[in-house]
KOLKOL-327668 format. One record per residue (C-alpha): x, y, z; residue in one letter. Coordinates in steps of 0.05 Angstrom, whole numbers, plus 5000, padded with zeros to 4 digits. Each point is the difference from the previous one (the first is absolute). Layout:
<nodes>
XYZA/...
</nodes>
This chain:
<nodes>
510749634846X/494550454978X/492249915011X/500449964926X/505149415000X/496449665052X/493049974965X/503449694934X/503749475039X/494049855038X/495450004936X/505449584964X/501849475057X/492049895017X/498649824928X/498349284983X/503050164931X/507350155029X/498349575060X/496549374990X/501849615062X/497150635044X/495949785071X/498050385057X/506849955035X/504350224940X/495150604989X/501250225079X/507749984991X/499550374930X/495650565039X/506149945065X/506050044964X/497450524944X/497550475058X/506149875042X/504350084936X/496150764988X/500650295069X/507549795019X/501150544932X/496950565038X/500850425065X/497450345055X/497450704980X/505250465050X/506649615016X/499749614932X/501849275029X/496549434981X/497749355019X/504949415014X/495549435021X/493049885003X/495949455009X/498949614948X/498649345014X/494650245055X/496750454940X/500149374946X/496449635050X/494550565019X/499950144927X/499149164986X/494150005053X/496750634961X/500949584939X/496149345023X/495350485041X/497750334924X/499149224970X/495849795067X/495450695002X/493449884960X/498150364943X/495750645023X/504250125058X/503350575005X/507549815008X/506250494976X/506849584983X/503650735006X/497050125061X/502349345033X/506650054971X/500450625045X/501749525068X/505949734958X/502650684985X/498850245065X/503749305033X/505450204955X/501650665031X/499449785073X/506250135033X/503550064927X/507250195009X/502150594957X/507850134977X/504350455031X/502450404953X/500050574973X/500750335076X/494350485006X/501950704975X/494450285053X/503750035071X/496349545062X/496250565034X/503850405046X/507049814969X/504050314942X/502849384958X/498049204987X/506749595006X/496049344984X/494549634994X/499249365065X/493549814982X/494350144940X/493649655029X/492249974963X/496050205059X/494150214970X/496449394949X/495150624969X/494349924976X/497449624941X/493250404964X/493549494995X/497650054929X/491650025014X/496649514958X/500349994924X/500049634946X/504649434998X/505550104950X/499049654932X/507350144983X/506649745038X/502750814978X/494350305034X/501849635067X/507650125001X/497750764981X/495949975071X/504849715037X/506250554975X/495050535024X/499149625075X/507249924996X/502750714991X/494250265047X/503049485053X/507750254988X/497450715016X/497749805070X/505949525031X/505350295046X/505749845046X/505350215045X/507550134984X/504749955063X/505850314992X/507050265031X/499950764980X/504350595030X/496750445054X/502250705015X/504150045048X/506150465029X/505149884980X/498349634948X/494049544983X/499349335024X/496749364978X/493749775025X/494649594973X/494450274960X/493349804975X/496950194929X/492349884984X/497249914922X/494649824962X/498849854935X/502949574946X/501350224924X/501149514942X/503750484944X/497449854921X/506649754979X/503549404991X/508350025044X/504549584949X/506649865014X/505150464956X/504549474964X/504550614984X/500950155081X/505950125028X/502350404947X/507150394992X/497050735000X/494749785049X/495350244967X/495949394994X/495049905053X/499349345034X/492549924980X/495650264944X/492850135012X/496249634935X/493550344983X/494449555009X/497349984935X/502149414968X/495449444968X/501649455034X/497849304969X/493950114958X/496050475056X/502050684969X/503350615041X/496250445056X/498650614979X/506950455004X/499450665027X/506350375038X/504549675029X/505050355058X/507249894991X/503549645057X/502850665028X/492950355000X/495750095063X/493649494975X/495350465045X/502950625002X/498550005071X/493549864988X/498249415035X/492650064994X/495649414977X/498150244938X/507150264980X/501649285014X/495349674957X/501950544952X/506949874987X/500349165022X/494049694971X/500349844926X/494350354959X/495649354981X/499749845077X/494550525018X/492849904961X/494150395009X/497949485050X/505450025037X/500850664995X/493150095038X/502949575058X/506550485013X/495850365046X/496849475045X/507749745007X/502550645017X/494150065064X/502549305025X/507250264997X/496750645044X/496649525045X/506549535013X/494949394969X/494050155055X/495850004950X/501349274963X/498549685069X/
</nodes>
């Protein structure tokens, strides 16, 4: 699922008009599952593998507790409901377990082939940008805009550890050993995996998925903004797994405003400063 996809289904779901028996517990497990349902379609910038279970529940509840902590804060105060979502993302991630597969390309330092993948482990939560104070958002779009942003400036800073059984040179011949693989950094690609219906077919040439482009009304919200799309065999960065390529190529056009636009560089210092300077 695309940033795109996930702003229209959170638009569309949060709307009395399509949901009129909404409350504060049903709007905390439409924000959950919707971000759950976005990230498990991406993968970790290097080695590709993605995540296999978060946790959700723990995140509902943190995002529940921002929720009721909006309706209690008086009016003047400054409170951000993006912000506070932030511990629910970050709960999420905690000790996340990633899938094993595909089996890192890279080799485990100091050994010449990965034979598999033991363990995929979230060790580092990242760090979630502080918007400063601002005006409070008039419109539910504006919000789910701020929030995207947070979000994909969050992916770029988790990490973990891959422990795996890779060969090591050795005469005569290489022998297995266990290895250990660092990353960092989550990407969420702009399209939509469908299953093929046409898959397996006799010439095989029918791949198994097809990546949808994400710009497809859905409902009565209109599409995001198209603009290129990779193919599932293309490299979505190029190698480039700078911040800005990032935003670039992942985050749908009507995401970034002036406004926001003007807050890109504040998030990337707090990425710099690993958060020191929120606290």
């Amino acid at each position: 699922m695309s940033w795109g996809l996930f702003k229209r289904n959170i638009i569309r779901q949060t709307n009395p008009t399509y949901n009129p028996t909404l409350d504060i517990n049903k709007v905390a497990t439409i924000w959950a599952n919707e971000y759950d349902a976005a990230v498990k379609r991406g993968k970790d910038f290097i080695n590709l593998e993605s995540i296999q279970t978060g946790n959700v529940e723990i995140m509902k509840n943190l995002f529940r507790a921002a929720l009721l902590k909006g309706l209690a804060t008086p009016p003047g105060v400054n409170f951000s409901l993006v912000n506070e979502f932030g511990n629910g993302v970050k709960a999420y991630w905690a000790g996340a377990q990633m899938r094993p597969f595909p089996i890192p390309l890279i080799p485990a330092p100091g050994s010449i082939q990965n034979l598999q993948v033991n363990s995929n482990i979230v060790t580092n939560v990242g760090v979630w940008p502080i918007y400063p104070p601002i005006i409070p958002a008039k419109k539910q779009e504006i919000m789910v805009n701020m929030f995207i942003l947070a979000a994909l400036i969050h992916l770029f800073s988790i990490g973990g550890i891959i422990q795996t059984t890779s060969l090591y040179p050795s005469a005569p011949s290489p022998v297995p050993g266990p290895g250990i693989i660092p990353w960092t950094g989550y990407l969420i690609p702009p399209v939509i995996p469908i299953p093929n219906i046409n898959y397996p077919s006799e010439d095989g040439s029918e791949p198994p998925v097809i990546e949808q482009k994400d710009n497809q009304s859905i409902n009565e919200l209109g599409p995001v903004q198209e603009y290129e799309q990779p193919t599932e065999s293309e490299d979505i960065l190029k190698g480039n797994t700078s911040l800005q390529n990032v935003i670039d190529n992942t985050i749908p056009k009507d995401v970034l405003d002036d406004e926001l636009k003007d807050i890109l560089p504040d998030f990337v210092e707090q990425l710099e400063m690993g958060g020191t300077k929120c606290e």
